[in-house]
C-alpha positions in Angstrom: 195.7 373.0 -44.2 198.1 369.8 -43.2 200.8 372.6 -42.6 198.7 374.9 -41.1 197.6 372.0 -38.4 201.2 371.0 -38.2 202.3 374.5 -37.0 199.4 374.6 -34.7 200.6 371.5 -33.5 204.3 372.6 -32.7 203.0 375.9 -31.2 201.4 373.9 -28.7 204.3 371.5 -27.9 206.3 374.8 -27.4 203.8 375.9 -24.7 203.8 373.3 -23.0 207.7 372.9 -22.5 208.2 376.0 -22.1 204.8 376.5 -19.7 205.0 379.1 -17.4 201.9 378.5 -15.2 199.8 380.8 -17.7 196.5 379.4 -18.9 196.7 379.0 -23.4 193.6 380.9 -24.7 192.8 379.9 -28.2 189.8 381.8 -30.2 188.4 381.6 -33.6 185.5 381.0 -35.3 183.7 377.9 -34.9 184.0 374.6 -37.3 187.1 375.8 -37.9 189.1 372.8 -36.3 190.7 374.0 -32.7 188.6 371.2 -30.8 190.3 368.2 -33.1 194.1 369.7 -32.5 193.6 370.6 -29.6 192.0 366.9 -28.4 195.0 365.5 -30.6 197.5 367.2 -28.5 196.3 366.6 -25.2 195.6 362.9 -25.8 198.9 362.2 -27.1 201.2 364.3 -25.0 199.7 364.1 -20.9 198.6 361.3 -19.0 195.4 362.3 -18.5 193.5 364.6 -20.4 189.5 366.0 -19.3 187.7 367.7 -21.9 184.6 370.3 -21.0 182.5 371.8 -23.3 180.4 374.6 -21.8 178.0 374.9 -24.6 177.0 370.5 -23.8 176.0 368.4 -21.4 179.6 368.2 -20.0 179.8 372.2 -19.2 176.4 371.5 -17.5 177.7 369.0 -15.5 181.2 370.8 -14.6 178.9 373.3 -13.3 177.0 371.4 -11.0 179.9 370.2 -9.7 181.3 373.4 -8.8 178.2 374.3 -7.1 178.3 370.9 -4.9 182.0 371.8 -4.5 181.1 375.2 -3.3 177.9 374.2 -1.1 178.9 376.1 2.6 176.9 376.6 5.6 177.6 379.5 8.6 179.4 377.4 10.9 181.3 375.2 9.0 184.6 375.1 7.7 185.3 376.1 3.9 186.1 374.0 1.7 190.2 375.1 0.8 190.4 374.7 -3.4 186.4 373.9 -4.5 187.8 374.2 -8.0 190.0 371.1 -7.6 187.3 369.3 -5.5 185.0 369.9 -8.6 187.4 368.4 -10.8 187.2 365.6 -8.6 183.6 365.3 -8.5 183.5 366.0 -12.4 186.1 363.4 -12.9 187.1 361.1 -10.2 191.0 360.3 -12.2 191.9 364.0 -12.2 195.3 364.5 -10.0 196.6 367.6 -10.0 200.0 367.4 -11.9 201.8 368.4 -14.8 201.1 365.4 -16.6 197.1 366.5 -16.7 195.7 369.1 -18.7 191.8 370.3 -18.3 190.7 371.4 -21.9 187.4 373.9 -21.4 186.1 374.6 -24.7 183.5 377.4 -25.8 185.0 379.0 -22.0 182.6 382.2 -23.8 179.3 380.1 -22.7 179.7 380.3 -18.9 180.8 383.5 -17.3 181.4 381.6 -14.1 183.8 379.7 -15.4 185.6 382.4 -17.7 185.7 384.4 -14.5 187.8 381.3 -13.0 191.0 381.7 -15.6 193.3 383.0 -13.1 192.6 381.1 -10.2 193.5 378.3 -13.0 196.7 379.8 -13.6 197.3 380.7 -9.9 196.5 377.0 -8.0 196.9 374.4 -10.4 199.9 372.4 -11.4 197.9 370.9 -13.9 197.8 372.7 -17.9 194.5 374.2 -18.8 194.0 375.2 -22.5 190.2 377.4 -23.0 188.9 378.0 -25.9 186.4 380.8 -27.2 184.4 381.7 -30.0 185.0 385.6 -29.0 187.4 385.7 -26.5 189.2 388.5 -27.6 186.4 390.4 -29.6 185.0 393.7 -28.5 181.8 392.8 -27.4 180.3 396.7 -26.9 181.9 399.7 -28.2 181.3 403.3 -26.5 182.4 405.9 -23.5 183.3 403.2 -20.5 181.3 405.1 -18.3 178.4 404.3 -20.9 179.0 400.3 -21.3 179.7 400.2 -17.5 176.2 402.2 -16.3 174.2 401.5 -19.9 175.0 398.2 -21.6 172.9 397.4 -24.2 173.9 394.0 -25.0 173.1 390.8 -22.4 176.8 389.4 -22.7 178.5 393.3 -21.5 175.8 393.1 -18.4 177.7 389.3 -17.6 181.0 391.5 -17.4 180.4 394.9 -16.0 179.2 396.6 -12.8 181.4 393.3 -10.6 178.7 390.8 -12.1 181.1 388.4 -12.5 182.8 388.2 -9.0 179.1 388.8 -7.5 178.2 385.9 -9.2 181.1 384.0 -7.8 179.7 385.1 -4.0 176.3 384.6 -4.7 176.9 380.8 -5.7 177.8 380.7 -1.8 174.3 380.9 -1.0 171.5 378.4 -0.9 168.6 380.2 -3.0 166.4 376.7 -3.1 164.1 377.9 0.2 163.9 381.4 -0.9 159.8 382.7 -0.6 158.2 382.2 -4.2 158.3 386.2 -4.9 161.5 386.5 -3.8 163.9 387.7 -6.5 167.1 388.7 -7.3 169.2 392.1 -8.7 171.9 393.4 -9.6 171.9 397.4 -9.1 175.0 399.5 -10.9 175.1 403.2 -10.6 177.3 406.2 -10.4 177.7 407.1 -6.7 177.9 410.6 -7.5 174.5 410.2 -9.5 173.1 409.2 -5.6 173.0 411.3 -2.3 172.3 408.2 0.0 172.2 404.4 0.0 170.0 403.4 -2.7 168.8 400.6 -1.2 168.2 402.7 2.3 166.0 405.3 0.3 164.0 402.2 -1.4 163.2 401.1 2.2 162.2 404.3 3.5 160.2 404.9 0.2 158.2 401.6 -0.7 159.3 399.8 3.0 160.9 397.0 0.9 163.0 395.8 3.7 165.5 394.8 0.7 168.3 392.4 1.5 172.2 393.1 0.6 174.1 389.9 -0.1 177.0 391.5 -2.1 178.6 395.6 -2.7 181.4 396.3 -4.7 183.0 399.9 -5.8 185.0 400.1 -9.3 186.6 403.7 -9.7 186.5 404.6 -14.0 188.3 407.6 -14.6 188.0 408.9 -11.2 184.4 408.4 -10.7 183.2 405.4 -8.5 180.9 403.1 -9.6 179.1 401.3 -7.3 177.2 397.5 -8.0 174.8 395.9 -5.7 173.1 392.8 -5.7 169.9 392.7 -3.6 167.0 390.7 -2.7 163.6 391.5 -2.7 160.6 389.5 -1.3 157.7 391.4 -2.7 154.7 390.6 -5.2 154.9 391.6 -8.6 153.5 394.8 -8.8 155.6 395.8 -6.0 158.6 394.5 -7.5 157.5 396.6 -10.5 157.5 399.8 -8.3 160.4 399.2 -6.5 162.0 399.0 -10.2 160.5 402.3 -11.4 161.9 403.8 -8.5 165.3 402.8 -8.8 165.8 403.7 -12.4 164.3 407.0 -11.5 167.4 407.8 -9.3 169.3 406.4 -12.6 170.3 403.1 -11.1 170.6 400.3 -13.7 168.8 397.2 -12.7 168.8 394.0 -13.9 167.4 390.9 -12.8 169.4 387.8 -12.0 168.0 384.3 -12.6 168.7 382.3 -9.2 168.8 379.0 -11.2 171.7 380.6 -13.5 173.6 381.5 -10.3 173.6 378.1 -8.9 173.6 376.4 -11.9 175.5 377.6 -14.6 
């Protein structure tokens, strides 16, 4: 095991000399000792080291401070890199240099954040190491048209259909004075499945008056998939029927949870 560690150990060193701006993904199982080398490394070869664990009260409190960090109004001026100002807010010694490496481990816990790994690579002097119970583990098997339109597991819906860059939007908006039946979803179907707008046929249908914050088009083996995510201010039972009525014109629909959006 002391050898095993030991080779860890020089692997890393060789990363980082030889770092090339890429962010070092490390999986395995868990109890199975990447945290300790990892912390051992980082402590005794950078200046400053910050540790984030999304599955603890750190990860919690990363994410509210990308949330702060990403707080904007119509009218005002974005802010430029709201990933490095939530580093800041998370930990006020953080500088952005080679001599500082962010360690994010159990990355597999927040999609927000796993969605972030190449804007690490991409705008940060500064190492980042994640780590992941599953990162590279095949999460759903079956036709990718299937997974994409039908996934039957709640970690493939965080990943298909654009979820994870509408989620990325969606934390732009303020969802704290929405109306109390107000809710949230994300819509994913094949456009060649539909002859109109979905969401245009809902309205002329049930007269939802449903809102669009956020559209996106993937195109799998020629055929486009389109993803929606829409709000709808409507009592229960209406939100029930507007539901039925979408997955009759075979559009998958699943709810999002506002307070996951904002924060986590």
């Amino acid at each position: 095991m002391k050898d095993l560690k030991r080779d860890i150990y020089e692997k890393l060193l060789d990363w980082k000399e030889d770092h090339s701006g890429k962010v070092l993904e490390v999986e395995g199982a868990r109890q199975v000792g990447k945290t300790y080398i990892i912390s051992k490394f980082a402590r005794e070869n950078y200046k400053n080291c910050i540790y984030i664990n999304m599955a603890q009260t750190t990860g919690r409190d990363f994410l509210t401070c990308l949330a702060a960090a990403e707080q904007w109004k119509p009218g005002e001026e974005r802010v430029e890199k709201p990933i490095h100002k939530a580093l800041e807010l998370f930990d006020r010694s953080f500088a952005d240099t080679e001599e500082t490496i962010i360690f994010i481990d159990e990355i597999q816990e927040s999609s927000q954040v796993f969605s972030l790994i190449r804007q690490f690579a991409r705008e940060f002097q500064a190492h980042f190491i994640v780590t992941g119970s599953y990162l590279g583990k095949v999460i759903e098997k079956g036709e990718l048209r299937e997974v994409f339109l039908h996934p039957q597991k709640q970690l493939t819906r965080q990943f298909v259909g654009g979820a994870l860059q509408a989620q990325h939007i969606l934390n732009t908006y303020n969802f704290d004075k929405l109306a109390e039946n107000a809710e949230l979803y994300q819509l994913v179907y094949s456009i060649n499945d539909v002859t109109k707008s979905v969401v245009a046929d809902l309205d002329v249908s049930l007269n939802t008056k449903a809102s669009i914050l956020y559209g996106n088009v993937e195109v799998l083996s020629g055929e486009p998939i389109g993803t929606l995510a829409i709000l709808l201010d409507l009592d229960e039972l209406r939100q029930k029927e507007a539901i039925k009525f979408l997955e009759s014109k075979n559009v998958v629909v699943t709810k999002l949870d506002k307070g996951v959006l904002t924060n986590d």
